[in-house]
C-alpha positions as CSV (number, residue, x, y, z in Angstrom):
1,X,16.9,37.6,-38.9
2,X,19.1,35.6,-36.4
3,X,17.3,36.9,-33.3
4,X,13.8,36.3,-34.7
5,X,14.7,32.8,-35.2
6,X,16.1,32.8,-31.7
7,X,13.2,34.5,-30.0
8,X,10.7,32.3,-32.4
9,X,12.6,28.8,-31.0
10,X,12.5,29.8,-27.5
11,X,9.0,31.1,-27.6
12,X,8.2,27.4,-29.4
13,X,10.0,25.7,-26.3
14,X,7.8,27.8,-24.0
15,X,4.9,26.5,-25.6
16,X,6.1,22.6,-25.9
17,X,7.0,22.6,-21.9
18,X,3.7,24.4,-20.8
19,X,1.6,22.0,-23.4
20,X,3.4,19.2,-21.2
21,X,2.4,20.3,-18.2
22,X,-0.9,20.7,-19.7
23,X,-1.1,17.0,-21.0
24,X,0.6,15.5,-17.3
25,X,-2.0,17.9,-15.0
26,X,-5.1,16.3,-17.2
27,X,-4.0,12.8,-17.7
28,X,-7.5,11.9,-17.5
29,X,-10.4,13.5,-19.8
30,X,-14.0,12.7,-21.2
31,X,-14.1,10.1,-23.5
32,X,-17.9,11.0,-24.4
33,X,-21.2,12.6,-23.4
34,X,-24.3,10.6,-22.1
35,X,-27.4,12.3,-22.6
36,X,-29.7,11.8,-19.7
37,X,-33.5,10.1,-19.9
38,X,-36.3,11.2,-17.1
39,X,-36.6,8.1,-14.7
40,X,-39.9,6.3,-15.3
41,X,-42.3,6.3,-12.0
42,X,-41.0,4.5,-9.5
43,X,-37.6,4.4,-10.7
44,X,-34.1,5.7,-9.6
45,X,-33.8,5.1,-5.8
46,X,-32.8,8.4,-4.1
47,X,-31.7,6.6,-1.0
48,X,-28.1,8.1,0.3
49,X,-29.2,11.2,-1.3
50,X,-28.2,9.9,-5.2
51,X,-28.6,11.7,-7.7
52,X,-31.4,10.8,-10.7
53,X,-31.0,11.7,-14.5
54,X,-32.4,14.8,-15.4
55,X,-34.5,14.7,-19.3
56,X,-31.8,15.9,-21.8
57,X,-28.6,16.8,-19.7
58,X,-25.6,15.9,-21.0
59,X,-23.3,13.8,-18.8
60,X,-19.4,13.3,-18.8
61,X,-18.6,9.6,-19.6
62,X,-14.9,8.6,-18.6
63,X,-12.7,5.3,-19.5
64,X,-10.3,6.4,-17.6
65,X,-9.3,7.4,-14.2
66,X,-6.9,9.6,-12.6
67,X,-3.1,7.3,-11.9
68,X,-2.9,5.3,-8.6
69,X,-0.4,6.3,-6.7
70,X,0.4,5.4,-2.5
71,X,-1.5,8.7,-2.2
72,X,-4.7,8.4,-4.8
73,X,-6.9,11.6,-4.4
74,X,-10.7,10.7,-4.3
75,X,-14.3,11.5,-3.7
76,X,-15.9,10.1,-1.1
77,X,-19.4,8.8,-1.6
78,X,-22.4,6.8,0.2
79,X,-23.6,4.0,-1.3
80,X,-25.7,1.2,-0.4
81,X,-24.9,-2.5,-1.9
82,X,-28.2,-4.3,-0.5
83,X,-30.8,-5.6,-2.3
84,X,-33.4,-2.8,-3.4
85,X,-31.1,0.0,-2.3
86,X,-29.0,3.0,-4.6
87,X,-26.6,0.7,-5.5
88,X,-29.2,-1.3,-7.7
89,X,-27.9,-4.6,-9.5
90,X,-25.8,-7.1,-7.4
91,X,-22.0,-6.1,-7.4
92,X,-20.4,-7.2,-9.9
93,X,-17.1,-9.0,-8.4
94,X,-19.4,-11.6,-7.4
95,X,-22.8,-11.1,-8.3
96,X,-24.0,-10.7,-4.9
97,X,-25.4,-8.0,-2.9
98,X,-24.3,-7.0,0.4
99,X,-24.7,-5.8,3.9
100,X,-24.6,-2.4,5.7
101,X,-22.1,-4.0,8.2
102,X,-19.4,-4.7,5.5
103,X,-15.9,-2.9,5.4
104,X,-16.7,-2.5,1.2
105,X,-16.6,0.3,-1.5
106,X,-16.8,0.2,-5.4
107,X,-14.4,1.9,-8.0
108,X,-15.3,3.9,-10.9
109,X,-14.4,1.9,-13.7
110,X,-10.6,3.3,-14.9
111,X,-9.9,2.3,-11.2
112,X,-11.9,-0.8,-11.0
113,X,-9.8,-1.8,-14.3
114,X,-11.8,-5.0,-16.0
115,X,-12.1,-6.1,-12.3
116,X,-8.5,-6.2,-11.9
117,X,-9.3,-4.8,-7.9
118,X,-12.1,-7.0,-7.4
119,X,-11.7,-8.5,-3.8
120,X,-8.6,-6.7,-3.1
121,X,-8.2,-4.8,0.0
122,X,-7.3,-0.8,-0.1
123,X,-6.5,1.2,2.6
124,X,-8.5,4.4,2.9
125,X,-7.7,7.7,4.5
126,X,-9.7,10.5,6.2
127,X,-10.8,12.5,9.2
128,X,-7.9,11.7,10.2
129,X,-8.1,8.1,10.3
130,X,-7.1,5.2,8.3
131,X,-9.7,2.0,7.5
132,X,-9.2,-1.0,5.1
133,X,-11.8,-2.1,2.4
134,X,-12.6,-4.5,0.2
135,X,-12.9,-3.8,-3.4
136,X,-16.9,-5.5,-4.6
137,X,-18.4,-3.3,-7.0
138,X,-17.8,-1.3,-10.2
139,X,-19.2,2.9,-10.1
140,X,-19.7,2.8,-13.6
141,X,-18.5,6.2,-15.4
142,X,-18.8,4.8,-19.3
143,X,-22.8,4.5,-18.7
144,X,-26.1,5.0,-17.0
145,X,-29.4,6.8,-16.8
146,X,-30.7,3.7,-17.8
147,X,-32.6,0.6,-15.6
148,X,-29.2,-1.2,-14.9
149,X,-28.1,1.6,-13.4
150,X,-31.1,2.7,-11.5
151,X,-31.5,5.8,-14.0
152,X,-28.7,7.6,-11.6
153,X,-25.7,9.5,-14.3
154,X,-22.3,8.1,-14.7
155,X,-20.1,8.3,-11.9
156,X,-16.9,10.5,-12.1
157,X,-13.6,9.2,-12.8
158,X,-12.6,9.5,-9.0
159,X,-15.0,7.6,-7.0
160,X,-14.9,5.5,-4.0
161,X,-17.9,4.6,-3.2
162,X,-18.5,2.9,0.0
163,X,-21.0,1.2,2.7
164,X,-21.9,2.8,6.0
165,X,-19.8,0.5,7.7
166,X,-16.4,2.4,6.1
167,X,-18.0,5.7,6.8
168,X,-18.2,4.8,10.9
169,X,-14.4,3.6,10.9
170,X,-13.7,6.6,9.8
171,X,-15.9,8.1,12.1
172,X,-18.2,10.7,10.2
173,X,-21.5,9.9,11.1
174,X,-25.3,10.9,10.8
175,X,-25.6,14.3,8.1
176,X,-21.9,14.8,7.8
177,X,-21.4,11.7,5.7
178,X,-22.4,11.2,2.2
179,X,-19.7,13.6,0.2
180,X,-15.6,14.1,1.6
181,X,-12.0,14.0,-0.4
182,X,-10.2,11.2,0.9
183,X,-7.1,9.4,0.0
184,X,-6.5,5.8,-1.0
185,X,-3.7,3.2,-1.8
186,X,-3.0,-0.2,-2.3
187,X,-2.4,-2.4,1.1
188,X,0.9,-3.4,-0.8
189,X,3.3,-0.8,-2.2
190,X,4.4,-1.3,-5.7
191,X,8.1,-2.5,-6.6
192,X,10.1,1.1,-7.2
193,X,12.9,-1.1,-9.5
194,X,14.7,-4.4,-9.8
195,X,18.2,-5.7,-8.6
196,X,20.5,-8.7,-10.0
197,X,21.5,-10.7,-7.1
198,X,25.4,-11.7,-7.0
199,X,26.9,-14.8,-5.6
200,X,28.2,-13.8,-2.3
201,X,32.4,-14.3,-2.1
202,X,33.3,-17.0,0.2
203,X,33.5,-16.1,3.9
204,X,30.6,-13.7,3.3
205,X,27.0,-13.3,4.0
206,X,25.9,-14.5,7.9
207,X,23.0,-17.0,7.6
208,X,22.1,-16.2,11.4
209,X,18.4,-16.4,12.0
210,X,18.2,-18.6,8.8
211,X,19.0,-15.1,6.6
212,X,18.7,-15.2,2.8
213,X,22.1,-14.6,0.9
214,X,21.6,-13.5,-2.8
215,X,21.8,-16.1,-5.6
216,X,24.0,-15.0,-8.4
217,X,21.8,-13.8,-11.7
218,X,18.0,-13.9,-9.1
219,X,16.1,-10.3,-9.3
220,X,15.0,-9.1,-6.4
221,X,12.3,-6.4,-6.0
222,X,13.2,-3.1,-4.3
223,X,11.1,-0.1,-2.6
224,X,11.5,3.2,-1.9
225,X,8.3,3.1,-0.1
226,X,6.1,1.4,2.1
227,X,2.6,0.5,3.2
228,X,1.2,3.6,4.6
229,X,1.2,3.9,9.0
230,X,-1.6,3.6,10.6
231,X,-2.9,3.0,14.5
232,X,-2.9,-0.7,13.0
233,X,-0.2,-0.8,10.5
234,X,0.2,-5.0,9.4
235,X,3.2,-6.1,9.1
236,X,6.0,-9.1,8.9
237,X,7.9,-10.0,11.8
238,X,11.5,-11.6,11.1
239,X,14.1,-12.1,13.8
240,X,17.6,-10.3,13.4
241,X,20.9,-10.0,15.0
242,X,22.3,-6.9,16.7
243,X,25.9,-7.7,17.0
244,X,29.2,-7.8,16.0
245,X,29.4,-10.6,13.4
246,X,25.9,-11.3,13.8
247,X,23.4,-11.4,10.5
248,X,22.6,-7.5,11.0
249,X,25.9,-6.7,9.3
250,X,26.9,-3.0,9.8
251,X,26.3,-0.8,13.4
252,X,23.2,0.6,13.5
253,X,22.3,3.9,11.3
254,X,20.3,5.5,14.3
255,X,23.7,5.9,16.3
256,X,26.4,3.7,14.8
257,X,26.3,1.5,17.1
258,X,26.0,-3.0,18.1
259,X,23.4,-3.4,20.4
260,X,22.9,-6.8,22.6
261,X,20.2,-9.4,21.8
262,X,18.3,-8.7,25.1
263,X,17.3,-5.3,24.1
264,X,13.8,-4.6,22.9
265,X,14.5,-3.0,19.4
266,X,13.8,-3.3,15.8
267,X,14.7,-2.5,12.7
268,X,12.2,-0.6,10.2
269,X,12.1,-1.0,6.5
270,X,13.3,2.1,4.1
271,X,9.8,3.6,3.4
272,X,8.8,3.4,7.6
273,X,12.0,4.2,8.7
274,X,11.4,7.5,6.7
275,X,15.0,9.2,6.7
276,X,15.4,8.3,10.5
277,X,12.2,10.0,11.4
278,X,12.0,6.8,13.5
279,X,15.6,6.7,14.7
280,X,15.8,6.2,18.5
281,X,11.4,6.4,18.8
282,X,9.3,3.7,20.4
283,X,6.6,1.7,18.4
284,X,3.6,-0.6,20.1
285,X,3.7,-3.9,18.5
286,X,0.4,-6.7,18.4
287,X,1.3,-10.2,17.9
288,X,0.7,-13.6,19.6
289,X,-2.4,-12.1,21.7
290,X,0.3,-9.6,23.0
291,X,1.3,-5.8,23.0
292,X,4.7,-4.8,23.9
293,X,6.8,-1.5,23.1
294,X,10.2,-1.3,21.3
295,X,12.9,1.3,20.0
296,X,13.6,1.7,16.5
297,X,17.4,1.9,16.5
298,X,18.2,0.7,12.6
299,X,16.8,0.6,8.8
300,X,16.0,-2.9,7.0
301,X,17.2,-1.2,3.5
302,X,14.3,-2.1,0.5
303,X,16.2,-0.2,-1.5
304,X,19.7,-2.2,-1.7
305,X,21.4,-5.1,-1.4
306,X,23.4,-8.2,-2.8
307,X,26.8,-6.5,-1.8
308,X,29.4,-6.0,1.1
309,X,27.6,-3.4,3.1
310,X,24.3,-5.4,3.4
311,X,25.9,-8.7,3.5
312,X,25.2,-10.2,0.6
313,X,21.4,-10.6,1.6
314,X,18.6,-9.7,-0.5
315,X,17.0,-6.0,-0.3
316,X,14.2,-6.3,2.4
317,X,10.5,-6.6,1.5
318,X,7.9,-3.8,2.1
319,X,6.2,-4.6,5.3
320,X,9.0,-6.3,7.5
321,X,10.0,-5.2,11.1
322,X,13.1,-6.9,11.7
323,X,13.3,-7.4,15.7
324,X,15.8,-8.9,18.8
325,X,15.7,-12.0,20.6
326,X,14.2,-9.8,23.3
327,X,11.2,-8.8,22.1
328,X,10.2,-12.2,20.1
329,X,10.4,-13.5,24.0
330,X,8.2,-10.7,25.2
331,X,5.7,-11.7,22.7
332,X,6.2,-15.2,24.2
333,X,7.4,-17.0,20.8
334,X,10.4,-19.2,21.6
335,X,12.9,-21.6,19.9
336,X,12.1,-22.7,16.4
337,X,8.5,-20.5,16.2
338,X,10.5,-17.5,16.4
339,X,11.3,-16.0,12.8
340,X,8.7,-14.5,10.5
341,X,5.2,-14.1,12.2
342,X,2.0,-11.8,11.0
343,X,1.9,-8.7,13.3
344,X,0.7,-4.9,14.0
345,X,2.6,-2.4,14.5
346,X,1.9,1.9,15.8
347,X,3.5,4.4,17.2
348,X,3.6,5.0,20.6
């Protein structure tokens, strides 16, 4: 009796675990069924090779949408957001339509979230190739086969839809576009956790380069992760100190080391610095009208902060490249304009 109960629990933990995995592989199922209604004549445009409701099929309906994530799994679709085209009604961020020229793609609606994305950017990936997008329309998976939606089914629950002009920055062109998986995230990465800034002891935290120190009780956002890299990867530039004593703190982690402030190097932040992937590696950096190369010798930590190691300053943001003296004057930004300035950033 003792070993049935023993083989009858573990067999029900078996069961609990794989129903689990079950429930977190399908996070996202039907909420309905949409039975479809033959398109009257001269209805449903079949530009981009859309689909049109078939006369009693039954279509999936969804609420929902897989979770975002940096790395959102999608299909890829063809749409056209002018006036008369497949798209059909105006978009519905701002009740406009739009032109083949534009960078823009619509969500299906767990995505789109009660417009929550509308005219937000997102950074889309494929072919090998990364272009950014604005966020205008809604791909409606909860309805369709009806006028409003140019008698065309509900969309899927992973959609991007997008104009021509996305497809050609990615560079599919002519019959190979219309269908592809892609990837997609947020320009910004998400906040990984919280941190309570402490008051820094006395004698401690450099304010070189007009550094933050923590404020005693302040939360301050942290990141395991950062925007992804790209060949035109946006970013903040901040000035920092390489030395001994200087605002930097600690050597450097890419060889323990001070370095002098007429070097041309910079620091990355936790998620680009990539467990010293970048240690000792040149990056190309865009800013001011100009393009100059520098070495990666140290991480701008997103992840702590507030203490001894790190000075007492705040964790870093998620898009900062912390660089020398040297290479703000190679980008030709002196004195009190030197600091925090909008750049790009690659590899070289």
């Amino acid at each position: 009796m003792k070993g049935f109960s023993t083989i009858f629990l573990f067999s029900l933990f078996v069961l609990v675990i794989i129903d689990c995995l079950m429930v977190e592989a399908d996070t996202c199922k039907p909420s309905g069924k949409l039975r479809g209604k033959k398109p009257p004549p001269g209805k449903c445009n079949k530009g981009h090779d859309s689909d049109c409701c078939k006369e009693g099929k039954f279509y999936d309906t969804y609420k929902c949408s897989p979770p975002v994530s940096n790395h959102t799994k999608a299909t890829f679709t063809l749409n056209g957001f002018d006036s008369g085209e497949d798209g059909g009604s105006p978009c519905e961020c701002d009740d406009k339509f739009h032109e083949h020229s534009e960078l823009i793609v619509a969500l299906s609606t767990g995505w789109f979230n009660k417009k929550k994305w509308c005219m937000k950017y997102i950074n889309i990936h494929g072919n090998g190739k990364t272009v950014k997008a604005k966020v205008v329309d809604k791909c409606d998976s909860t309805m369709g086969c009806d006028d409003e939606h140019n008698f065309q089914p509900p969309c899927t629950n992973n959609i991007v839809d997008a104009s021509d002009a996305v497809w050609d920055a990615l560079g599919v062109c002519g019959d190979k576009r219309g269908e592809m998986e892609i990837y997609w995230s947020d320009i910004h990465a998400k906040p990984s956790g919280k941190l309570r800034g402490k008051k820094p002891p006395p004698g401690k935290c450099n304010k070189g380069h007009d550094s933050d120190c923590c404020q005693e009780g302040k939360f301050y956002n942290t990141f395991t992760c950062s925007p992804p890299v790209s060949s035109h990867t946006k970013a903040i530039l901040t000035l920092n100190g390489f030395g001994p004593k200087e605002d930097g703190g600690v050597p450097c982690e890419c060889n323990n080391n001070y370095h002098k402030d007429l070097e041309l190097i910079v620091v990355l932040l936790t998620g680009w610095f990539n467990k010293k992937k970048h240690c000792m590696n040149y990056i190309n950096m865009h800013g001011n009208g100009k393009t100059i190369k520098a070495k990666v010798v140290d991480e701008c930590d997103s992840t702590m902060g507030c203490d001894d190691e790190h000075d007492y300053q705040p964790p870093c943001a998620d898009n900062v490249v912390n660089a020398s003296d040297a290479v703000w004057d190679a980008l030709r930004v002196y004195g009190d304009k030197s600091g925090e300035m909008e750049i790009y950033w690659s590899d070289a």
